[in-house]
C-alpha positions as CSV (number, residue, x, y, z in Angstrom):
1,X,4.1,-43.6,-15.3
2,X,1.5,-42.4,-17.8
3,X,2.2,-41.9,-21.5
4,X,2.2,-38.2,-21.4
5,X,4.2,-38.2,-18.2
6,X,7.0,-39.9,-19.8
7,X,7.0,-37.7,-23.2
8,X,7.1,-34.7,-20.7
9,X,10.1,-36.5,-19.3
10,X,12.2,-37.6,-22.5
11,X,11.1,-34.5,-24.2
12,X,12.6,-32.5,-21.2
13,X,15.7,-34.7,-20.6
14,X,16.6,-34.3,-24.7
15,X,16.3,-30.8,-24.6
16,X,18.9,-30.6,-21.5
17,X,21.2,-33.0,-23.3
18,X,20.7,-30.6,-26.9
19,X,21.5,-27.8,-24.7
20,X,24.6,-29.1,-22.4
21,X,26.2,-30.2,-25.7
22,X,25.6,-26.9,-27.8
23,X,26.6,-24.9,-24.4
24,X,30.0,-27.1,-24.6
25,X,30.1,-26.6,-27.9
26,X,29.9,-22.4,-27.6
27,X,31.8,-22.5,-24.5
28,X,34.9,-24.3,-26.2
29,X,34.3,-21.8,-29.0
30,X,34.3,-18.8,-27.2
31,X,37.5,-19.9,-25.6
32,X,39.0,-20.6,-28.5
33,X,38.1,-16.9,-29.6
34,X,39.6,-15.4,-26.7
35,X,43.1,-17.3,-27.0
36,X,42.9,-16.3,-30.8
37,X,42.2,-12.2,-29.5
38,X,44.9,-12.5,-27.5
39,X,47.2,-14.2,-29.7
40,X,46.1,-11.1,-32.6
41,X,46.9,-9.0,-30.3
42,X,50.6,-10.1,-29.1
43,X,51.3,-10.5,-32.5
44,X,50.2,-6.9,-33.4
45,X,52.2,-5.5,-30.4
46,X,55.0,-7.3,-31.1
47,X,55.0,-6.1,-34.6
48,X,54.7,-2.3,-33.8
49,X,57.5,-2.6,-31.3
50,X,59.8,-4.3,-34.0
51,X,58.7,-1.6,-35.8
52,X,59.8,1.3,-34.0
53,X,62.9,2.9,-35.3
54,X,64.5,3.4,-32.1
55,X,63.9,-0.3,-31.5
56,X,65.6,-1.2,-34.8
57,X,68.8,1.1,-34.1
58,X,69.3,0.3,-30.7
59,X,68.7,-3.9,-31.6
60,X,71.2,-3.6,-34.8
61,X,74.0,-1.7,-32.5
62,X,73.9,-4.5,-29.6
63,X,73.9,-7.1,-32.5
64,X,76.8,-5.7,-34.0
65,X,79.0,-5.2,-30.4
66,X,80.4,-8.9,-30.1
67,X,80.4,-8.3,-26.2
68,X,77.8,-9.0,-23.8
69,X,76.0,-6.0,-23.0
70,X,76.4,-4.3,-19.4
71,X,72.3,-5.0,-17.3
72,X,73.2,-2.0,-15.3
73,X,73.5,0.2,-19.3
74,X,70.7,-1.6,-20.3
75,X,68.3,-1.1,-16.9
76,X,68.5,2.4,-17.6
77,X,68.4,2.2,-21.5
78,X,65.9,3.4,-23.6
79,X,64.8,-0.1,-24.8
80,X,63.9,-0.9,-20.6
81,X,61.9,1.7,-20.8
82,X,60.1,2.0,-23.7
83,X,59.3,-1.6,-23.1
84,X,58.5,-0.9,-19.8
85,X,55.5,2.1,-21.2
86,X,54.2,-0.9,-23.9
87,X,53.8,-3.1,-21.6
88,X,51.7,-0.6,-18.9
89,X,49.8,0.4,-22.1
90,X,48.9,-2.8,-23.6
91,X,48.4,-4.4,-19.7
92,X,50.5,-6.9,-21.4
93,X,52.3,-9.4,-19.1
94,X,55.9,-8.9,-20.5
95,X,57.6,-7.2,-23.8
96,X,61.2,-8.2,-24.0
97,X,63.4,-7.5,-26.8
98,X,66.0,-9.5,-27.4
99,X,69.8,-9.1,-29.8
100,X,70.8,-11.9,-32.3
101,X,72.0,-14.4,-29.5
102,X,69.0,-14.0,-27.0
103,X,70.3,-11.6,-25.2
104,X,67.8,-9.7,-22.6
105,X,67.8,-5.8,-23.9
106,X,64.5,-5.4,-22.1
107,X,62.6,-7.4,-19.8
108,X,59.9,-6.8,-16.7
109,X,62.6,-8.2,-14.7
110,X,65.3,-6.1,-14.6
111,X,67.8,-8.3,-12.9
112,X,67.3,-10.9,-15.9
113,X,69.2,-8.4,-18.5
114,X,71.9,-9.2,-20.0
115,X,71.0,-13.2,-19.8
116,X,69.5,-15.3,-22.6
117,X,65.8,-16.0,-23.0
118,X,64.4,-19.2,-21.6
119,X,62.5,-19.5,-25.0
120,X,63.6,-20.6,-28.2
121,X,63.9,-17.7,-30.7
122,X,65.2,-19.8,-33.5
123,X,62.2,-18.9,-35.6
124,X,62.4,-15.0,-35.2
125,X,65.9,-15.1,-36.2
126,X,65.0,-17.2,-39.3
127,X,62.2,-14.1,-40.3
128,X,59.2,-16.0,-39.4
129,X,57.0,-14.6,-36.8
130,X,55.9,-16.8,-34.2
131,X,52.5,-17.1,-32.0
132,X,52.1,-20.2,-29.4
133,X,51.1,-20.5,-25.9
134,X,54.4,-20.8,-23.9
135,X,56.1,-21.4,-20.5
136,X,58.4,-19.2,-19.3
137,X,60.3,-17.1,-16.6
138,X,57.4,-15.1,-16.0
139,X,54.6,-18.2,-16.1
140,X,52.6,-19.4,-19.2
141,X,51.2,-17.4,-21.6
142,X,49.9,-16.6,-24.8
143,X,53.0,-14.9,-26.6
144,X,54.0,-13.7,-30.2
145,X,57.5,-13.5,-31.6
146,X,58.4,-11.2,-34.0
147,X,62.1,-10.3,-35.6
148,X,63.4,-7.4,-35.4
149,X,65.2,-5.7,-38.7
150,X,68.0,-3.6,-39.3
151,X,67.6,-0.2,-40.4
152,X,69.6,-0.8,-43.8
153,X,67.8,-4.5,-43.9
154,X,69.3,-7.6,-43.8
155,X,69.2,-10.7,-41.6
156,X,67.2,-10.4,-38.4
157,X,69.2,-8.6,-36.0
158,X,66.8,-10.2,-32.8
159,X,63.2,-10.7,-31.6
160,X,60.7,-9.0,-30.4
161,X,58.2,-11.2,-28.0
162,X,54.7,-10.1,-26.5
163,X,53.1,-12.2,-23.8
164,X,49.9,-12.3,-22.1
165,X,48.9,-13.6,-18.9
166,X,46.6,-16.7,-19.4
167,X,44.1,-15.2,-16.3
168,X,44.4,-11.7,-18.4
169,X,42.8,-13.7,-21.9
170,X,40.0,-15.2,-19.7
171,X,39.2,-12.1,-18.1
172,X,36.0,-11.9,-20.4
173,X,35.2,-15.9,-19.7
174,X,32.8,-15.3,-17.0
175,X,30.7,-13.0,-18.2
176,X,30.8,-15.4,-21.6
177,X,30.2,-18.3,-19.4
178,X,27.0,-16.4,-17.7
179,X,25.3,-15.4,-20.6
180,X,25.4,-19.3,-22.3
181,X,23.8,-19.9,-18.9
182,X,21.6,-17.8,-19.1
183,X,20.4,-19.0,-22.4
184,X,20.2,-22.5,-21.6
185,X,17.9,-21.7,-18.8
186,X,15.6,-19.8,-21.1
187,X,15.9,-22.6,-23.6
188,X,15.6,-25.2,-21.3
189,X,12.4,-23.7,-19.5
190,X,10.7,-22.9,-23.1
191,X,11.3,-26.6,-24.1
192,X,9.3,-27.9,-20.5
193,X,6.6,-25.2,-21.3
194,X,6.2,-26.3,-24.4
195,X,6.2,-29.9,-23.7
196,X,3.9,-29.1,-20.7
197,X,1.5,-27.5,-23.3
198,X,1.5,-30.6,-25.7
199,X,1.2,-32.7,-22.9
200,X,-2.4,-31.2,-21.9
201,X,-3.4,-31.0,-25.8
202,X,-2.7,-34.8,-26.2
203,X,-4.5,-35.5,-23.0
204,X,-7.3,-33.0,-24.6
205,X,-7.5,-34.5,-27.5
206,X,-7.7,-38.3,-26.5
207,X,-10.1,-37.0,-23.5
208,X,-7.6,-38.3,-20.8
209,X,-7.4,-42.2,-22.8
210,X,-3.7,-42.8,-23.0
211,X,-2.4,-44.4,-26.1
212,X,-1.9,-48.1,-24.9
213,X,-5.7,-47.4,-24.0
214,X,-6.2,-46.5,-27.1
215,X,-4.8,-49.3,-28.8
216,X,-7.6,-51.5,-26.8
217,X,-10.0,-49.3,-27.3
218,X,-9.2,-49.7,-31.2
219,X,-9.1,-53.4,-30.8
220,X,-12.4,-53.7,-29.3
221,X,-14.3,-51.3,-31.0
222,X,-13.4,-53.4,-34.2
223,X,-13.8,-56.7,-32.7
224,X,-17.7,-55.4,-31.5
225,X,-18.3,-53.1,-34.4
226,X,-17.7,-55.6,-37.0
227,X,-19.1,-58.7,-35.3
228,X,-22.7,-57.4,-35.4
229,X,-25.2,-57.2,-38.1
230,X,-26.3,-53.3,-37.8
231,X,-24.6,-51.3,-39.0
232,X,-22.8,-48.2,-37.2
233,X,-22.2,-44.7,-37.9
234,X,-20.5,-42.4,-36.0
235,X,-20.0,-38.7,-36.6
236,X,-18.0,-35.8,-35.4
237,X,-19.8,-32.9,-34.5
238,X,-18.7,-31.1,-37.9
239,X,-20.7,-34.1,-39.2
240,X,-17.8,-35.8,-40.6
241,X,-17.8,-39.5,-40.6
242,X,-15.0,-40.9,-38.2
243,X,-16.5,-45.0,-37.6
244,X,-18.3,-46.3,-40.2
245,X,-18.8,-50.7,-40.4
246,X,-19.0,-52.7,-43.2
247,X,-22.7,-53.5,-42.6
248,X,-23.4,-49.2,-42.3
249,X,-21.5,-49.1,-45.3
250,X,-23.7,-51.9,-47.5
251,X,-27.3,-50.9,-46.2
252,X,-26.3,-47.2,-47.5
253,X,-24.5,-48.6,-50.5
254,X,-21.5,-46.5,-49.8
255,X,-17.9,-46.6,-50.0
256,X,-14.9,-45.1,-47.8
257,X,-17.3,-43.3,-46.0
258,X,-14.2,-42.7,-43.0
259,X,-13.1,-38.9,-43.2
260,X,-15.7,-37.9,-45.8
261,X,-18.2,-35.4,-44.5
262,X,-22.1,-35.9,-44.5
263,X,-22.7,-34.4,-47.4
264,X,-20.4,-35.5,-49.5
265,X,-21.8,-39.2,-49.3
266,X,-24.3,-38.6,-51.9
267,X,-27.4,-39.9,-49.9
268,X,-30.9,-39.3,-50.3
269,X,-32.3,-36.0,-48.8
270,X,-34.1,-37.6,-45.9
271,X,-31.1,-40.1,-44.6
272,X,-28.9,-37.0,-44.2
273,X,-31.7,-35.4,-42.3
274,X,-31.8,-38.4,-40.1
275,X,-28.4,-39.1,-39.8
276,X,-28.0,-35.1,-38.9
277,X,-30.5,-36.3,-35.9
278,X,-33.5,-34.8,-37.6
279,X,-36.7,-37.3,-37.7
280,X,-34.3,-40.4,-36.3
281,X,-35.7,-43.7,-35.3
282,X,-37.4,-44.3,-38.9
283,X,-37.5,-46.4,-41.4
284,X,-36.2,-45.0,-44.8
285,X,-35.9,-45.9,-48.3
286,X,-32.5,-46.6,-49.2
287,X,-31.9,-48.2,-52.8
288,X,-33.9,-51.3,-52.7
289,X,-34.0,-51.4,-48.8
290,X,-35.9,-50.1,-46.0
291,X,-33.3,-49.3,-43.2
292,X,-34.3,-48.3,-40.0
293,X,-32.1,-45.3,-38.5
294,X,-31.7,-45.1,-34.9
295,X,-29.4,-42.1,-33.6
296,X,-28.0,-40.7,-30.4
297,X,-26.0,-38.1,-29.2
298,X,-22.3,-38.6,-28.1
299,X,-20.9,-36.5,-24.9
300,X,-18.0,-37.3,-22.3
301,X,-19.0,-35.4,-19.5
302,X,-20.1,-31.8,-20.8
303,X,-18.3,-31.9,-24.2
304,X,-20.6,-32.6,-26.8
305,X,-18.5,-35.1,-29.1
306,X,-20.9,-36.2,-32.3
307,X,-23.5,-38.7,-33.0
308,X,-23.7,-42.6,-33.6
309,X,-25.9,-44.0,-36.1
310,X,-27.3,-47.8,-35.4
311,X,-28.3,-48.5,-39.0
312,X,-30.9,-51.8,-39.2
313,X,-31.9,-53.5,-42.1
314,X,-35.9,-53.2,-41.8
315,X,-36.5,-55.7,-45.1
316,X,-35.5,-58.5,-43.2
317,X,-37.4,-57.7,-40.0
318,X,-40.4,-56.9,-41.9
319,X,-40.3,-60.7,-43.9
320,X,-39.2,-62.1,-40.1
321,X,-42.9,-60.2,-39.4
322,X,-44.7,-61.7,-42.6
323,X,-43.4,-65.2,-41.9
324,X,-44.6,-65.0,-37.9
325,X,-48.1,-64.2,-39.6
326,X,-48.3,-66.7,-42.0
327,X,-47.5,-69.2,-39.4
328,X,-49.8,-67.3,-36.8
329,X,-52.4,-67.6,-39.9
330,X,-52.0,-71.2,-40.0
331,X,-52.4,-71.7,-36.1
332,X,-55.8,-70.0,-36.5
333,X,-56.3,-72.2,-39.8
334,X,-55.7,-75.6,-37.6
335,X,-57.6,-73.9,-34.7
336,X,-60.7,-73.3,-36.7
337,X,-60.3,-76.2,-38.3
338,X,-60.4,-78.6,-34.9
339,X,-63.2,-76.4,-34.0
340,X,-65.3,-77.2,-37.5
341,X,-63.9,-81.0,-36.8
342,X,-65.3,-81.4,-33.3
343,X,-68.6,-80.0,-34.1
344,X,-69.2,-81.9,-37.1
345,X,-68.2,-85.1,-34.6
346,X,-70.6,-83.8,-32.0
347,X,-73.6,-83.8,-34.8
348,X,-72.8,-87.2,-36.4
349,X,-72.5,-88.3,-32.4
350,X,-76.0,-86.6,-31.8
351,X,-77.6,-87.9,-34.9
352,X,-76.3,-91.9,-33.8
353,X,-78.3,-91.3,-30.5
354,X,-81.0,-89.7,-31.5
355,X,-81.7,-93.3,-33.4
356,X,-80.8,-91.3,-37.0
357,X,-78.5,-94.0,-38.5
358,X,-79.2,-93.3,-41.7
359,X,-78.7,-89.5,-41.6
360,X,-75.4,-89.8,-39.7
361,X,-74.4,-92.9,-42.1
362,X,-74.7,-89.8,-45.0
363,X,-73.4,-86.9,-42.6
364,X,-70.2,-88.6,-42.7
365,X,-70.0,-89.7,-45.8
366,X,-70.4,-86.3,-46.9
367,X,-67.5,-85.4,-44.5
368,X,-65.3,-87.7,-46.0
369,X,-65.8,-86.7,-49.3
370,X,-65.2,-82.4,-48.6
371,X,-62.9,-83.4,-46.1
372,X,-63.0,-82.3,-42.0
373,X,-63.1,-78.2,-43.0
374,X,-65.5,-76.4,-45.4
375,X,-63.5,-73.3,-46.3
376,X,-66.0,-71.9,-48.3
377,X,-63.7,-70.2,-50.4
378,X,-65.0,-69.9,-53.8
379,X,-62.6,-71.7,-56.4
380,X,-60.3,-72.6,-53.6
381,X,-59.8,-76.0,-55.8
382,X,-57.9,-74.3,-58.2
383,X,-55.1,-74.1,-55.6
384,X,-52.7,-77.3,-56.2
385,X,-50.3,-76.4,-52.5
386,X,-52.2,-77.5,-49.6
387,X,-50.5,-75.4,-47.6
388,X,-51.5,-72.4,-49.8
389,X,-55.4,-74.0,-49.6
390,X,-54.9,-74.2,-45.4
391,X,-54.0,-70.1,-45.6
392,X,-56.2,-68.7,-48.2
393,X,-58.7,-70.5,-46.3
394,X,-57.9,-69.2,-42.5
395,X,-57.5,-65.3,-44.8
396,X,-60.9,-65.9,-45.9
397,X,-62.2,-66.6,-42.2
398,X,-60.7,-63.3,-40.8
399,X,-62.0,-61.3,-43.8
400,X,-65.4,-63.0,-43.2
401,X,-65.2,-61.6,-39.8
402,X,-64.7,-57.9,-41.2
403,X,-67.8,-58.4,-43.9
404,X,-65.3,-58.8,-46.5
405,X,-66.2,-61.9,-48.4
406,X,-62.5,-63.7,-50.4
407,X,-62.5,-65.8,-52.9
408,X,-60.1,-67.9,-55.3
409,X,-60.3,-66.5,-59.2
410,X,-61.2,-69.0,-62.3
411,X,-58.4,-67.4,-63.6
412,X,-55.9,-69.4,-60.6
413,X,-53.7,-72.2,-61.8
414,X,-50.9,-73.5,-60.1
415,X,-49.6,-77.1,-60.4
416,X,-46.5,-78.2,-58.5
417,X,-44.8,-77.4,-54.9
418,X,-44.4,-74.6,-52.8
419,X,-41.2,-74.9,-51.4
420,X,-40.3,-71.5,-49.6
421,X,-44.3,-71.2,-48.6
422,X,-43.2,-68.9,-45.7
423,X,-41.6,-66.6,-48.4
424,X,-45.2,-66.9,-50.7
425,X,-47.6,-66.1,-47.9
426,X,-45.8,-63.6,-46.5
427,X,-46.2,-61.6,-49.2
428,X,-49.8,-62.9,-50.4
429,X,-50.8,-62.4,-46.7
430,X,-49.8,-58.5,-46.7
431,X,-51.8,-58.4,-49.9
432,X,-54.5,-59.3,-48.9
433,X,-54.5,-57.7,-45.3
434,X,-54.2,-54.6,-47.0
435,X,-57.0,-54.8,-50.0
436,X,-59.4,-56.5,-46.8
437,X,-58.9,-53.3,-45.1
438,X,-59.6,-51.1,-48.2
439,X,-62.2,-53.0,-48.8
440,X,-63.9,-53.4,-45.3
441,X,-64.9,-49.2,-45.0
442,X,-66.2,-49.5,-49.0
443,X,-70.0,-49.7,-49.6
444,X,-71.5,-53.7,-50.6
445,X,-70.3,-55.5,-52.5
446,X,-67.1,-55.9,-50.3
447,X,-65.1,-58.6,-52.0
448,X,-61.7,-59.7,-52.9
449,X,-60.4,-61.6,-55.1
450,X,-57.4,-63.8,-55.4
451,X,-55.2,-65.1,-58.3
452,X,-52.8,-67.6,-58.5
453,X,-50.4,-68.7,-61.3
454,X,-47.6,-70.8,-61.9
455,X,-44.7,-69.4,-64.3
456,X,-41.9,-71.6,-64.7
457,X,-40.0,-71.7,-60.9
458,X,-42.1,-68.4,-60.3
459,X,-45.4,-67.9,-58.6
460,X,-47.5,-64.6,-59.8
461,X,-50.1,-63.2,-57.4
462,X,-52.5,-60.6,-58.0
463,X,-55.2,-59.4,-55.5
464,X,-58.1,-57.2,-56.7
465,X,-60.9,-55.4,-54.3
466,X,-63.9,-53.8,-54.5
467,X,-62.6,-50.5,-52.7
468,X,-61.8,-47.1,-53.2
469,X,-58.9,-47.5,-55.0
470,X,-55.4,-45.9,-54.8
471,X,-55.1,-42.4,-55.0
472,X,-51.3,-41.9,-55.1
473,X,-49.6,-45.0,-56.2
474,X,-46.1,-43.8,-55.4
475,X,-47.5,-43.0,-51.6
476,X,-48.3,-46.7,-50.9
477,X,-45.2,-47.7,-51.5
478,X,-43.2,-44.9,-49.6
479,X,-41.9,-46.1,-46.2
480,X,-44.4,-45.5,-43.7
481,X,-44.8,-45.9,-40.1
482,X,-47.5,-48.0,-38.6
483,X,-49.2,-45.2,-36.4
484,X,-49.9,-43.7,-39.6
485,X,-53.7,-42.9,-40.5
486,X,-54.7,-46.0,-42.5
487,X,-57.6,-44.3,-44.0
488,X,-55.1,-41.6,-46.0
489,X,-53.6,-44.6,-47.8
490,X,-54.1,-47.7,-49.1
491,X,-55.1,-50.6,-46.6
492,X,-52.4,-50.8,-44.0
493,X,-49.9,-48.7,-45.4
494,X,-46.9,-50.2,-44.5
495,X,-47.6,-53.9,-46.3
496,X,-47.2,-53.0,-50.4
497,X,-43.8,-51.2,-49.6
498,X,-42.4,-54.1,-47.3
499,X,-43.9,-56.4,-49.6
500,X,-42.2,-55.2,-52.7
501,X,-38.7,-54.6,-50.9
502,X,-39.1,-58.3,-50.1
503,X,-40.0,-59.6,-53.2
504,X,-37.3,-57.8,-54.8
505,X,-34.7,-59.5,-52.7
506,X,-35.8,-62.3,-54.3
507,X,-35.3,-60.8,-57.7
508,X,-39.0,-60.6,-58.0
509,X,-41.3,-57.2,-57.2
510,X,-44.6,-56.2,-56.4
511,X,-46.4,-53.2,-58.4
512,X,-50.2,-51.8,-58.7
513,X,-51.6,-52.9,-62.0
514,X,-54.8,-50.9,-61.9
515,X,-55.1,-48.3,-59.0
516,X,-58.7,-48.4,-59.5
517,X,-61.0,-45.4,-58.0
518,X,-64.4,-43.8,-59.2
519,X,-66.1,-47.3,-57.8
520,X,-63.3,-49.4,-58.9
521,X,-60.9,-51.3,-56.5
522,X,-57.6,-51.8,-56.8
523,X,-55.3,-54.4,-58.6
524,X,-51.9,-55.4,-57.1
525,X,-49.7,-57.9,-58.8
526,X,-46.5,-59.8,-57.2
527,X,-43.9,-61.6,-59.1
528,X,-41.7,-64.1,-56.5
529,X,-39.0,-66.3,-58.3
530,X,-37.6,-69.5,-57.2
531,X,-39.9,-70.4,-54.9
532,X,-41.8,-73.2,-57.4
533,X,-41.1,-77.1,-58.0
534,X,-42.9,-78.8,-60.8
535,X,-44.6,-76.0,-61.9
536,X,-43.7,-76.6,-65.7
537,X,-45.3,-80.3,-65.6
């Protein structure tokens, strides 16, 4: 049985129990109020009989006559029949009135005068009136005994007693009876509409998921959510935040995002717009990181629920990019180099058979000495990491291919070890990509130029060019797409902003120290941290 099945069910079943028990509850009530009606009214009766003057006279004379009065006197008598008209009046089911030893002076049954009462009428004669629910001669019912006073006062001379039939005092029970039932059915049919109605709002609500599903649904969405690195956003259509992941939370470097609405989260202007779904797929500034926003709309069938947010962190896809091109930069490096290897093997080869000892003995001299590649980078030498030589040298090949000629400053020194190289050429690499292409649309001379300096555990880069210089310094290192038009920006566009973001992960950063322009190039400077061993020998 479903979830909302059974809360239909108990929710019904409690509302019949409620109900039987307040019915029992009125019923027993409203029987109670008719025996205590009835037993007013016997005792009222009785007391206007005792009451009557003639009823007093006649009562005190039979007292006072020691003899047992005569039932044929008394069938006649005036106390037979005014009993007789009370009783027809009242449609009471007896009024008998009785002398001081419970002798019948009026009854229904006329041939019971003149005996004693079945009934006890100890307590009239004492002066106490008496109401209880008896058994006589006549059946059971609900009776009141009053005593009946002398004219001139004194002791009780006898009793009056009042009775009512017990079918007469439940005469009204029935239509009691019907209208509790009555109201239970109402009751009872309100209750299952109501429970009906919050049946289909639950099911509403949780789009048809019970709640055991839910539970699972809860455990896995935390088990998946949390166990991956992006970050996830999810939003109502009111745009209020209802899933938000530890990862969403720490690339937007906020806090107890769950319940909050967008705007309340105090982001920048353009990741509300893309989290609202407006220019989505994007990589945006965020603090000091560029996260990629990816969102898509939420429906279940054709209800329209909100949006989810896959939030990536773009910094580390972008050094994951810088390192795959420094170590594409030294493939071509080793390819080139083979290439300058092998034909400087074929010409010593050619020289040894052409009968040129001599020449070829110097040829490879000469090759020993320079080594098996001529990089022909201009104060290349300064540069103590070999692995820092191998790539300026392969940058210098592919900017020789573009006219752009690059060479090594006098102003370079650097003594010691590279140890996170990937990390150093990464960065140097989008430098330089983007001053070559500044440089490679500028009129001659197209050079750049390349400095670097040891500083403590820290390696400082600058790269200068002889291009047009930056027009808007805070545009080149605004996130940017790579479709974008490089010739409206500096080089590439995308490498100075992803260069800096990384560099500043490292605690380091990467800033324009002369934007150049009116025929001067540019000058951009990094600063990477940590990254140098035995640079203060």
């Amino acid at each position: 049985m479903r979830f909302a099945t059974r809360m239909l069910v108990v929710q019904v079943a409690t509302q019949v129990t409620v109900v039987a028990v307040c019915t029992a509850v009125f019923a027993w009530l409203g029987v109670q109020q008719l025996k205590a009606e009835a037993d007013s009214s016997a005792l009222n009766i009785a007391r206007s009989v005792a009451e009557a003057p003639e009823v007093r006279d006649l009562v005190a004379a039979y007292s006072a006559d020691p003899g047992t009065p005569d039932a044929a006197d008394l069938r006649d008598g005036v106390l037979q029949r005014y009993a007789a008209d009370v009783t027809r009046r009242t449609e009471g089911l007896f009024v008998v009135i009785t002398d001081d030893h419970g002798i019948r002076l009026a009854h229904p049954d006329p041939d019971r005068l003149g005996e004693v009462v079945s009934t006890s009428f100890a307590d009239a004669l004492a002066g106490r009136e008496v109401v209880t629910w008896e058994t006589g001669t006549l059946g059971e019912s609900a009776r009141a005994k009053v005593p009946v006073y002398p004219p001139d006062g004194g002791a009780p001379a006898g009793e009056v007693s009042v009775g009512f039939e017990r079918a007469s005092v439940f005469d009204d029970l029935p239509a009691l009876v019907g209208g509790i039932a009555v109201a239970v059915a109402l009751a009872v049919a309100i209750g299952a509409a109501v429970a009906l109605l919050m049946r289909r709002r639950l099911e509403r609500l949780t789009l048809g998921v019970q709640p055991e599903e839910l539970v699972a649904l809860v455990q896995t969405q935390t088990a998946v959510l949390e166990s991956a690195d992006e970050g996830v956003l999810a939003l109502d259509d009111a745009d209020v935040v209802r899933v938000s992941t530890a990862a969403a939370e720490r690339l937007l470097g906020i806090t107890d995002a769950v319940g909050r609405s967008l705007a309340d989260l105090d982001l920048p202007p353009a990741v509300v717009a893309a989290l609202a779904g407006a220019g989505a797929g994007t990589g945006l500034p965020v603090g000091d990181r560029v996260v990629f926003i990816d969102v898509r709309p939420v429906r279940r069938g054709t209800r329209a629920l909100g949006r989810v947010a896959v939030l990536r962190d773009r910094t580390v896809v972008a050094a994951l990019s810088g390192r795959l091109d420094s170590v594409r930069a030294m493939g071509d490096a080793l390819r080139v180099q083979r290439h300058e290897n092998a034909n400087r093997v074929h010409a010593a080869v050619g020289l040894l058979d052409a009968g040129r000892v001599d020449e070829a003995r110097a040829f490879l001299a000469d090759l020993v000495d320079r080594g098996s590649v001529d990089w022909a980078v201009p104060g290349i030498e300064h540069v103590g990491d070999a692995m820092l030589q191998s790539f300026l040298g392969a940058k210098a090949l592919a900017a020789r291919e573009r006219g752009v000629t690059l060479r090594v400053s006098d102003d370079t020194y650097l003594r010691g070890t590279v140890d996170d190289v990937e990390d150093v050429v990464a960065v140097l690499g989008n430098l330089i990509d983007n001053a070559v292409t500044a440089t490679a649309s500028a009129p001659e001379p197209r050079e750049v130029e390349v400095a670097v300096l040891g500083d403590g555990d820290a390696v400082v880069l600058t790269v200068a060019d002889t291009g047009g210089g930056i027009a808007d310094v805070d545009a080149v290192f605004a996130a940017r797409e790579r479709d974008d038009d490089p010739a409206a920006i500096h080089g590439l566009g995308i490498g100075l902003p992803l260069s800096r973001e990384f560099a500043r992960r490292r605690g380091g950063d990467v800033w324009v120290v002369d934007p150049g322009g009116d025929g001067r190039g540019a000058v951009v400077a990094a600063r990477l941290p940590g990254v140098l061993r035995g640079g203060e020998e």
